[in-house]
N, C-alpha and C positions, 0 to 999 in steps of 0.2 A: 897700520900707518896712522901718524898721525895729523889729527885733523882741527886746526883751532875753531874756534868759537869766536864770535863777536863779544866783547864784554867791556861793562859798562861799571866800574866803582867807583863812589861819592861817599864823603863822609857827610855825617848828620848829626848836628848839633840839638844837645837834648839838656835840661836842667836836670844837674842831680840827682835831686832826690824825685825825679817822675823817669828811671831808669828802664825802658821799653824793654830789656834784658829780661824783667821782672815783673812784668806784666801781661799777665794768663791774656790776655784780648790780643797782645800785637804780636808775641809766640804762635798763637793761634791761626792768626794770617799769613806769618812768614810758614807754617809748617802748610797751609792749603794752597800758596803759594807755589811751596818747593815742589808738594808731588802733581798739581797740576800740571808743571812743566818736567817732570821726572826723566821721560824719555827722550827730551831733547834740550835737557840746559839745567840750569844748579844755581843755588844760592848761599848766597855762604853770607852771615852777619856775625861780627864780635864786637866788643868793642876795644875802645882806643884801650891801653895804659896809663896813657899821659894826663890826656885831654877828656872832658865831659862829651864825647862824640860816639858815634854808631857807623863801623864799616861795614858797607854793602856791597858785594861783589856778585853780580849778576853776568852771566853766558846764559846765552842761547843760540842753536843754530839759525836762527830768526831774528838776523836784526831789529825787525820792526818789532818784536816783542817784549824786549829790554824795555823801552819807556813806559809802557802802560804797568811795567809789573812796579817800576821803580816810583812812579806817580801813588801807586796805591799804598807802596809801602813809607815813602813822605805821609802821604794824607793822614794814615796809621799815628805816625809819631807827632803829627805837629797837636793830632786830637787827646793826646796821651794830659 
């Protein structure tokens, strides 16, 4: 049966050439990240095509725990 998930996607605006895509530190977060919440929620980042942007798609069965994951991964890029 299926069962959805709360989920939460924003894009995030990044200067070119500082591409978080490409950056061993903020890889490094989104992957401790992912398997922190492994058994109950996913993260998914690519980016745009178009646009200089970063999409973030975040589930979890835990409402409440979308924001603090999504806070840490802003903090991540704005420091990039």
């Amino acid at each position: 049966v299926f069962e959805p998930f709360p989920q939460k996607l924003v894009n995030l605006k990044f200067e070119p050439e500082n591409d978080p895509l490409e950056n061993l530190e903020f890889t490094k977060t989104i992957e401790k990240l992912s398997s922190k919440i492994a058994n109950s929620g996913e993260i998914l980042v690519r980016k745009s095509g178009t646009e200089p942007v970063i999409r973030i798609m975040i589930q979890h069965s835990n409402s409440k725990m979308i924001a603090p994951i999504l806070k840490e991964i802003e903090n991540k890029i704005s420091n990039l």
